[in-house]
C-alpha positions in Angstrom: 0.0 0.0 0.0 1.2 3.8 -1.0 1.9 6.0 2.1 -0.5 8.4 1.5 2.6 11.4 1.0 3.8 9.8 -1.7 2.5 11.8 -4.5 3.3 14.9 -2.7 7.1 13.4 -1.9 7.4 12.6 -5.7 6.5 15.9 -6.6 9.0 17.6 -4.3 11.5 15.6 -5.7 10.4 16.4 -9.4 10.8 19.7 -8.3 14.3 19.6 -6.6 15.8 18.2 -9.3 14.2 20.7 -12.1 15.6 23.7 -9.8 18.5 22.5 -9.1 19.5 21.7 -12.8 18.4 25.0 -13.8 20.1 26.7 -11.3 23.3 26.0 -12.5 22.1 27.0 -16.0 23.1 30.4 -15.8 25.3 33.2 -18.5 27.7 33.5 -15.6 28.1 29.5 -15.3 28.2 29.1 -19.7 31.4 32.0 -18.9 33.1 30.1 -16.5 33.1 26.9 -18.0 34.3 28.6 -21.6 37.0 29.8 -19.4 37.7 26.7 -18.0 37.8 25.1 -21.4 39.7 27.5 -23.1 36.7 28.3 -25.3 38.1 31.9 -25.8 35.1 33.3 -28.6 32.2 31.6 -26.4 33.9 34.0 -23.4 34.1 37.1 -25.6 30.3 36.6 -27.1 29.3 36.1 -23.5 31.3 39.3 -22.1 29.6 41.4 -24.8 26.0 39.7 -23.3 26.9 40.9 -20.0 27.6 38.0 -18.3 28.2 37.8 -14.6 32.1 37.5 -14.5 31.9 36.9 -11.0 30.1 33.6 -10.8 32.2 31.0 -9.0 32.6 27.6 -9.1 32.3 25.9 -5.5 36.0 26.2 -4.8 35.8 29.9 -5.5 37.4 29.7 -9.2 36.1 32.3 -11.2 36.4 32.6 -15.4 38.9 35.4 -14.5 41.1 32.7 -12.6 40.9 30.3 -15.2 42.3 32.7 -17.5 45.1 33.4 -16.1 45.5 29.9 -15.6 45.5 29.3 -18.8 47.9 32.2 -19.6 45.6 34.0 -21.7 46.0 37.7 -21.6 43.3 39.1 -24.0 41.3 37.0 -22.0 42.2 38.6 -18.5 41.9 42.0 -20.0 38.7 41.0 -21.0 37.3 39.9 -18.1 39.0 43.1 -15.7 37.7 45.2 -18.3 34.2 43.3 -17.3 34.5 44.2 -13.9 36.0 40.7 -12.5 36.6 40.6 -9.1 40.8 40.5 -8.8 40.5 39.8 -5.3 38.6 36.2 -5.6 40.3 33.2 -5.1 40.0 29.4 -4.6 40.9 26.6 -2.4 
């Protein structure tokens, strides 16, 4: 026999999941992985869109970091020209 939550439970968790994959789904997110993966146009197309050059990842690493990871000064200019936060870091 169904506990008579169940539906509701189901629901909540339909919910969860569609939030929290959406979440993540952001212009700030897309500019942080293209900096991660050395996807320099995606980051210049998204820059001119206005995206958020401070989103972090969950260790703190933001596009601007990855950048100068990856030794790529148009890149940094870029994203200091954007506004990106020069004082963020990472673990």
């Amino acid at each position: 026999m169904k506990h008579p939550l169940q539906p509701f439970v189901n629901g909540l968790v339909s919910l969860m999941f569609f939030i929290s994959i959406h979440a993540q789904a952001t212009p700030g997110h897309d500019l942080l992985n293209a900096s991660k993966k050395q996807d320099w146009e995606t980051v210049s197309t998204l820059l001119k869109q206005k995206a958020d050059v401070n989103t972090a990842q969950a260790d703190g690493a933001t596009a601007l970091l990855w950048a100068v990871y990856w030794d790529n000064k148009d890149a940094v200019t870029q994203l200091l020209n954007a506004k990106a936060n020069v004082n963020s870091g990472n673990d």
